[in-house]
C-alpha positions as CSV (number, residue, x, y, z in Angstrom):
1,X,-12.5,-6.2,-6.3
2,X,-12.5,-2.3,-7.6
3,X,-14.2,-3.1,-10.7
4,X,-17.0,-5.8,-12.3
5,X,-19.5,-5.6,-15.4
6,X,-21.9,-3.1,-14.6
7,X,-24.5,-3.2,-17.5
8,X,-21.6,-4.2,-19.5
9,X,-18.9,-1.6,-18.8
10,X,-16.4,-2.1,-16.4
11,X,-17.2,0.0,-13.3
12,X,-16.7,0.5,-9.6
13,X,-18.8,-0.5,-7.0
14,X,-21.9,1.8,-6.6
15,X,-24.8,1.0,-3.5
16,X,-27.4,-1.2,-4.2
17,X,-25.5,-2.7,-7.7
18,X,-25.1,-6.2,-8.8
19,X,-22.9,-7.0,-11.3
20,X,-20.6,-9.6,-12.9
21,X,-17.6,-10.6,-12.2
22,X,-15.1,-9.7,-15.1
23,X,-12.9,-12.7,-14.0
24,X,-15.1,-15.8,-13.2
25,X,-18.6,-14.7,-14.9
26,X,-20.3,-14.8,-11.3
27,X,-23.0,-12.5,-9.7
28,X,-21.2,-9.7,-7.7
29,X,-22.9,-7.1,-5.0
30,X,-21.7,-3.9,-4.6
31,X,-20.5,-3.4,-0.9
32,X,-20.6,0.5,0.3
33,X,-20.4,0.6,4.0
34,X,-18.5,3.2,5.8
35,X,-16.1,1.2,7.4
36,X,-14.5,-0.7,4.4
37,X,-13.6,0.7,0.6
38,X,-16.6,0.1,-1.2
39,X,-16.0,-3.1,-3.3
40,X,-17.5,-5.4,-5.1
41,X,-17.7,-9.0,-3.3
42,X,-19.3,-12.4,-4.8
43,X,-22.6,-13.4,-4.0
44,X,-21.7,-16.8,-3.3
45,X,-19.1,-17.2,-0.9
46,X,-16.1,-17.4,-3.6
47,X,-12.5,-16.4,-4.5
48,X,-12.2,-17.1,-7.7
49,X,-8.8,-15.9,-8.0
50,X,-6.7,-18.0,-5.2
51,X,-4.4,-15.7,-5.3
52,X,-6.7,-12.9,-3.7
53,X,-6.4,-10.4,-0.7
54,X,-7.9,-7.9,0.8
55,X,-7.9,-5.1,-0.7
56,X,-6.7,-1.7,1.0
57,X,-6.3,1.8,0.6
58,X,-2.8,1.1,-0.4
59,X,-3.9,-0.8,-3.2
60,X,-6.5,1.5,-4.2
61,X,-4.0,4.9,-4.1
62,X,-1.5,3.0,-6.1
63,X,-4.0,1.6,-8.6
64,X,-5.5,5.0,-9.0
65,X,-2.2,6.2,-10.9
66,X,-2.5,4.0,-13.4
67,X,-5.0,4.0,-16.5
68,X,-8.2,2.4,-15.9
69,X,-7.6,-0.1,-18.7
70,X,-4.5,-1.5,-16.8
71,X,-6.3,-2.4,-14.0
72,X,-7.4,-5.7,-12.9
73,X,-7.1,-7.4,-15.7
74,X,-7.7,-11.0,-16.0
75,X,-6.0,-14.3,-17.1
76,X,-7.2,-17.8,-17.3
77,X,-4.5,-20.5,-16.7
78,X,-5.1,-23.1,-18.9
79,X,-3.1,-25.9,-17.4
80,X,-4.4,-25.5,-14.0
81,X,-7.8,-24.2,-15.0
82,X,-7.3,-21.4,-13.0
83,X,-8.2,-17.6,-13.3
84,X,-5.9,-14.7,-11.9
85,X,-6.5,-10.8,-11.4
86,X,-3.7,-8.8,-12.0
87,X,-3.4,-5.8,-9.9
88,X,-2.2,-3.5,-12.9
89,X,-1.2,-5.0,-16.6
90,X,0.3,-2.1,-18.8
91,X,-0.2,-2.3,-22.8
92,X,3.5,-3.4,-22.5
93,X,2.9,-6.8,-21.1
94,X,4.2,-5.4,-18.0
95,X,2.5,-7.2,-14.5
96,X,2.5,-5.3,-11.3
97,X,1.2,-7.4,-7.9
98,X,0.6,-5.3,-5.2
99,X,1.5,-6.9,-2.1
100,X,0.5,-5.9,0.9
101,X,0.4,-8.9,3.2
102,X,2.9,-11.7,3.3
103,X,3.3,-13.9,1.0
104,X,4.1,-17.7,0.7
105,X,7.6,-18.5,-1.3
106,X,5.1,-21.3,-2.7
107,X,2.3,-18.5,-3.9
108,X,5.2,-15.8,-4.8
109,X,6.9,-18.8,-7.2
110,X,3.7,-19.8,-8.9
111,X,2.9,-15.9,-9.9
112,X,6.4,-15.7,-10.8
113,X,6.7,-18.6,-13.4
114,X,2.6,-17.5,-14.5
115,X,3.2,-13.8,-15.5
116,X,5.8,-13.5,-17.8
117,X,7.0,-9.9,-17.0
118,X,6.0,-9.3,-13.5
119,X,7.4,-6.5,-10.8
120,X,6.1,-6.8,-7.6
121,X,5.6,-3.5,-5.4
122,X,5.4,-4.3,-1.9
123,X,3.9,-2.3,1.3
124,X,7.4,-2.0,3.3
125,X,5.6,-0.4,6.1
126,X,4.3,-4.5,7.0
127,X,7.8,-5.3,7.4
128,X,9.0,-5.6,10.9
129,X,12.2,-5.3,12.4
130,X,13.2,-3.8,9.0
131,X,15.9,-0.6,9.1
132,X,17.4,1.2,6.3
133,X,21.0,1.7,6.9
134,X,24.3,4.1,5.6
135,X,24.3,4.6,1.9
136,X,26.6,2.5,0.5
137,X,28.8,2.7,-2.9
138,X,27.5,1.3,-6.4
139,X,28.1,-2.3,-5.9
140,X,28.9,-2.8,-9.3
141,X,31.6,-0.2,-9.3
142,X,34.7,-1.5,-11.2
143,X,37.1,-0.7,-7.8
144,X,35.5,-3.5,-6.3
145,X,35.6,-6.0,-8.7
146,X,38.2,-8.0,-6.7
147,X,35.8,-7.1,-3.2
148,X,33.2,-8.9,-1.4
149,X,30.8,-6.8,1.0
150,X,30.9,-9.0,4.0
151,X,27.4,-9.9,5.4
152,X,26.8,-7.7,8.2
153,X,25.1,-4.7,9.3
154,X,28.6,-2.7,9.0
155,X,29.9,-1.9,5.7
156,X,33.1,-3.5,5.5
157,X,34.5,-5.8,2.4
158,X,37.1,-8.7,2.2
159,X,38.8,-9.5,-0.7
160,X,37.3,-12.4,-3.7
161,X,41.1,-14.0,-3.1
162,X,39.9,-14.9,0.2
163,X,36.7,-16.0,-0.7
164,X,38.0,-18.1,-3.4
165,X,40.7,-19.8,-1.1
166,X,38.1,-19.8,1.5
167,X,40.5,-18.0,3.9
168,X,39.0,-18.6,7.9
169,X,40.8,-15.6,8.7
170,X,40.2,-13.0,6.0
171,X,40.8,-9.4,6.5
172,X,38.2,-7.3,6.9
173,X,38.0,-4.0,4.8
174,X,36.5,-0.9,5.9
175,X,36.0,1.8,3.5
176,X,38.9,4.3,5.2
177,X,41.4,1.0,3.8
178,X,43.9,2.3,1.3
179,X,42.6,0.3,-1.4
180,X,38.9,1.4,-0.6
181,X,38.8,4.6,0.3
182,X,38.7,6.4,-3.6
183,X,35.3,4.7,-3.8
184,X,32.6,7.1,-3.7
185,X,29.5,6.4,-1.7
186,X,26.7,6.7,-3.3
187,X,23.5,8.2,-2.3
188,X,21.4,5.7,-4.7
189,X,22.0,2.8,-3.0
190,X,21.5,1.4,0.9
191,X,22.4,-1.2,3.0
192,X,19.9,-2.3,5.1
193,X,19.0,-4.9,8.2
194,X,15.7,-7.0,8.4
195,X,15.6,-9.1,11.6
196,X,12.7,-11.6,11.0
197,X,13.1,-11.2,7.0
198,X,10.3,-12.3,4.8
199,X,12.0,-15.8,3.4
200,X,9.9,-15.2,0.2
201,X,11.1,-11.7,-0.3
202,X,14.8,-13.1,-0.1
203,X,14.1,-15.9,-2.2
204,X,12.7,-13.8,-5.2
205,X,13.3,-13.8,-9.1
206,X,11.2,-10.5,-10.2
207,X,12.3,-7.4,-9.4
208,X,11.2,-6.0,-6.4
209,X,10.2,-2.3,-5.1
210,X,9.3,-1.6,-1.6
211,X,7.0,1.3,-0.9
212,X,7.9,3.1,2.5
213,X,5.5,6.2,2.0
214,X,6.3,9.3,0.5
215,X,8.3,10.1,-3.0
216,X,10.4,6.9,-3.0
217,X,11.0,3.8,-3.4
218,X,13.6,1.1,-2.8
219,X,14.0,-1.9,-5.1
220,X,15.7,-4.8,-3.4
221,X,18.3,-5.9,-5.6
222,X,21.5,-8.6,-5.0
223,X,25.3,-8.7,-5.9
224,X,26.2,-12.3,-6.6
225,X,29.3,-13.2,-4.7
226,X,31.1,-16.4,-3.3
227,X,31.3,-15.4,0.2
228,X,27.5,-15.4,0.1
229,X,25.2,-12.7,-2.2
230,X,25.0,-9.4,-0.5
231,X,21.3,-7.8,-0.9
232,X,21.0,-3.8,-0.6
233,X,18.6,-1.5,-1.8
234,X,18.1,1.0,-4.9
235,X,16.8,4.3,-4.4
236,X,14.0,4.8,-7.3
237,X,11.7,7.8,-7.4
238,X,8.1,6.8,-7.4
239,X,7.8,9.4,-9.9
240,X,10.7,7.7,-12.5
241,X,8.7,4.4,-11.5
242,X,5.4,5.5,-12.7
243,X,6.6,7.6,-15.9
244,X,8.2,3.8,-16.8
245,X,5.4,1.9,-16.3
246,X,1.9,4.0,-15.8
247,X,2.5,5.1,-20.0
248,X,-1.3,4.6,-21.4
């Protein structure tokens, strides 16, 4: 944890300290070594949010661009007499988990149906096997309304006509075809290839933005076909993320 009661006010860790946690009620000791973040840790053996992980430097550089008042904040589930730590909360209700190891679909389902507006923001750079690929045009562009992308690492389409019939032998559609090649690519969105994916990931509801490093993001998003729904990625500026959602 980056914060607890300290004589009453929420504060960080600082040597020597005991506190409370602002969660559970607790005794917490402040833990300052040079080897891990300084933290604050129960004195009894205890996660009192089962929903906890270690906290990282990742965590702490994306907590720190958010108002102190957004983060960790606390909820008490009532039905499973349970108590949960939100990363960051924003005064709009907004939730942001910040996820940095994996996650069961289980665990990612039950934070899901607890927090009623939640965005996750995952560490991409945990992913392996995972490669960003050619931009690709705005799925949702009306010129391919009566287009599937096919489900491959190549970008190549077949058309919903064949997909409805459920044509064996459909033709595949490369963007040079006649009746694809007006549609501009787009530098704002990106197929990509993930060879041992994160079922959970796959499997979400929330929206989801995966942190690479440096000034961007990508938020996984899904066109819902019959051939099978296609994921890509969104190109989002970590700066447009954060004058959304880091508003005191």
């Amino acid at each position: 944890m980056q914060y607890a009661l300290l004589n009453g006010c929420k504060a960080e860790a600082v040597r020597g300290a005991q506190g409370i946690c602002m969660c559970c009620g607790q005794k917490v000791i402040a833990k300052c070594g040079s080897i891990n973040i300084k933290h604050w840790a129960h004195a009894v053996a205890d996660r009192c949010d089962s929903w906890w992980e270690n906290e990282t430097i990742w965590h702490r550089e994306w907590k720190a661009e958010f108002p102190v008042n957004f983060r960790e904040v606390n909820f008490f589930d009532e039905k499973l007499l349970e108590f949960h730590r939100a990363d960051i909360h924003t005064a709009a209700g907004i939730t942001i988990e910040l996820q940095n190891s994996a996650i069961s679909l289980t665990e990612l389902q039950a934070r899901e149906a607890f927090y009623p507006k939640l965005i996750w923001l995952v560490n991409g750079l945990k992913f392996k096997g995972f490669k960003i690929l050619k931009s690709i045009p705005d799925p949702h562009h009306p010129a391919l309304d009566d287009f599937e992308f096919c489900l491959s690492e190549h970008l190549s389409m077949i058309r919903k006509i064949d997909a409805l019939t459920q044509n064996p032998n459909p033709a595949i559609l490369n963007f040079y075809h006649q009746d694809l090649k007006s549609v501009p690519v787009s530098t704002a969105f990106y197929a990509f290839s993930w060879r041992h994916p994160h079922q959970a990931w796959m499997q979400v509801s929330c929206p989801v933005f995966i942190d690479f490093g440096g000034h961007f993001l990508y938020r996984l998003r899904k066109r819902y076909q019959i051939s099978g729904h296609y994921s890509y990625l969104q190109l989002v500026s970590k700066k447009s993320f954060l004058a959304k959602y880091a508003i005191g």
